[in-house]
N, C-alpha and C positions, 0 to 999 in steps of 0.2 A: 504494500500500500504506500505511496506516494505523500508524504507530509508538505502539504504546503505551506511557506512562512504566510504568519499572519500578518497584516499590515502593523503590528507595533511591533513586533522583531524584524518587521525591512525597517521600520522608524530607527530602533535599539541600533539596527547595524550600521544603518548611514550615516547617526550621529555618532558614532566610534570611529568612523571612515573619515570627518569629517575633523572630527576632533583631531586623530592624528596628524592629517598630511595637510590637512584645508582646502576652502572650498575649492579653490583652484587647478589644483594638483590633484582633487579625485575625481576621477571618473565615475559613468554611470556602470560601465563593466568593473571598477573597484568595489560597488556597490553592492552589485547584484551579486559578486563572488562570496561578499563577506556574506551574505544573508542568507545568500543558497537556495537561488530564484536566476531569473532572469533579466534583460534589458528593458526586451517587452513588456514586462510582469511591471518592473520600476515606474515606467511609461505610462502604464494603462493604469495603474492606481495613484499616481502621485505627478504623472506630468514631467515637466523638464527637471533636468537638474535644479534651476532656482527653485521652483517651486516643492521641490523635495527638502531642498535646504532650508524653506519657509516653514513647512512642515513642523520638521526635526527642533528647530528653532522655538516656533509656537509649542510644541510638545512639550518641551523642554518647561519655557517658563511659564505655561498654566500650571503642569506638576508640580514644581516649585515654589508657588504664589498659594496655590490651594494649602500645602502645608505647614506653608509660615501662615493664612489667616486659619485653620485646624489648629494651629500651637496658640498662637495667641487668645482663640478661643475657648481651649482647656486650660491654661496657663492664670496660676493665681491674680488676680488683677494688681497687686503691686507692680508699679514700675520697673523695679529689680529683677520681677520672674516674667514679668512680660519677655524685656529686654534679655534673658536667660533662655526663655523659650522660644525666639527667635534664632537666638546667636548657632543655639545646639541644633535646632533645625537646616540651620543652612550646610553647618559642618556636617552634620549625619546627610544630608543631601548628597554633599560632595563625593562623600566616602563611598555612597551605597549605588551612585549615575555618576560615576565620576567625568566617564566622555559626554554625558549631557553639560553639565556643570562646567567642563574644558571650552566649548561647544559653545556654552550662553556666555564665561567669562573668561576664554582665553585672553592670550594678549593680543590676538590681529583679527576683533571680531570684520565680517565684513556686512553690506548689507542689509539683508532681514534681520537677522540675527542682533544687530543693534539696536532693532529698533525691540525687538521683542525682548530683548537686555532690558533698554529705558526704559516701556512701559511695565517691567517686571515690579526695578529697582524703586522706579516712581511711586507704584502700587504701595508698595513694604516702606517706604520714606511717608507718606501719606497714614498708614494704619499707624508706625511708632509715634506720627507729632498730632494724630488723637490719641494716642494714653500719655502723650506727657502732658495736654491740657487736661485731660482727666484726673490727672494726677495732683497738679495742681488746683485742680478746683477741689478735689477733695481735702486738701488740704488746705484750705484758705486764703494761697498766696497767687498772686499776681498772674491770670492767665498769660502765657506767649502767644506772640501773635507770628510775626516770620521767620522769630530765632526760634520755634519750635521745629518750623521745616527744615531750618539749618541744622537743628542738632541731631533731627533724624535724619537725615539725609550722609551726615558722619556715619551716625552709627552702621546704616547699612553698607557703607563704601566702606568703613574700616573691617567688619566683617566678613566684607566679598575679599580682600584683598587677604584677610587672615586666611580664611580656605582656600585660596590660591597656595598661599606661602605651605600651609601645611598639605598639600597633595601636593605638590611638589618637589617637597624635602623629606624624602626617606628616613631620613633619621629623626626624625618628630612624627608622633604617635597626634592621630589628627583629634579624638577625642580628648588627649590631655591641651592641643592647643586649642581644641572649644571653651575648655572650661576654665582655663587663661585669655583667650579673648571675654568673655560672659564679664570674667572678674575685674577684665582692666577697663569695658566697658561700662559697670556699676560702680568700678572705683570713679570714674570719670565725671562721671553722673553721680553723684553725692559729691563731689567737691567743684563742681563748678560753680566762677564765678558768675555770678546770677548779673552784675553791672553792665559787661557786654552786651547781654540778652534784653538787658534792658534799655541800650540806646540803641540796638535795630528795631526792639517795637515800636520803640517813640516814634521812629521814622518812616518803620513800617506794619503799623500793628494787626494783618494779616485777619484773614476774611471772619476769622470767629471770634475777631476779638473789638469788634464795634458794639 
């Protein structure tokens, strides 16, 4: 009997094809090899090479948007395990799709692929600067208004770049550099000076805070 791939293992193989060599340098017969189909088969369910690479792209980061807003959702609502249930979600992302993960945050995305990065990162920048007005309002200090976007917008870029650094480097264990990012992230976040944040509201006090 004849197993034919499903269309999310051609997805699984193209983003691994792609990841490696990029998009340039892979073919659609690299493609079809790794997945153990054909060119036609490629063609007929996915379209051109870009539009496979669109694919693989969008797959990528709805998988990994669903499970940072899943974590945030089970995650205690302090600021601290919010920002904890993000951090471990992206690094257990990286570990477990790592050529997805290559894929969305290499270093020479091209593309689709950028644009499906941005709206990813945008996404998860937008969810962390509502729990820090959340946070703040529950705690009766001063809503943020654009240095809220600002400081999530750190946090997610310093965390993408942490899971880079650890899939990369063989010698660091990527769940102990989760939970080293987590802690240098909540270190960061309890000692910031709150003055900064407060001459960019003055000047820009951002859409929920009229």
């Amino acid at each position: 009997m004849i197993v034919r791939p499903t269309d999310e293992s051609m997805l699984a193989a193209a983003s691994a094809v792609f990841a490696d060599i990029g998009f340039h340098t892979a073919t659609m017969e690299d493609i079809a090899t790794r997945a153990g189909t054909t060119k036609p088969t490629l063609y007929s369910h996915f379209g051109s090479k870009d539009d496979l690479y669109r694919h693989c792209g969008e797959r990528a980061a709805e998988t990994l948007g669903r499970r940072l807003s899943q974590a945030y959702t089970s995650a205690e609502p302090t600021l601290e395990q919010q920002v904890r249930a993000g951090t471990l979600t992206l690094f257990g992302y990286a570990t477990e799709h790592a050529a997805e993960f290559r894929l969305l945050f290499g270093a020479d995305p091209v593309g689709t692929i950028t644009v499906s990065r941005k709206r990813l990162m945008d996404a998860a920048a937008q969810e962390i600067a509502g729990r820090i007005r959340d946070f703040t309002d529950r705690h009766g200090s001063r809503r943020w208004g654009a240095s809220a976007e600002l400081c999530a917008t750190l946090i997610v870029g310093l965390t993408v770049e942490g899971a880079r650094y650890a899939l990369m480097t063989d010698s660091l264990d990527v769940a102990s550099g989760a939970e080293f990012a987590s802690a240098f992230t909540v270190a960061a976040l309890r000692n910031i000076d709150s003055g900064p944040a407060e001459e960019i509201d003055a000047r820009h006090p951002g859409p929920e805070s009229s």
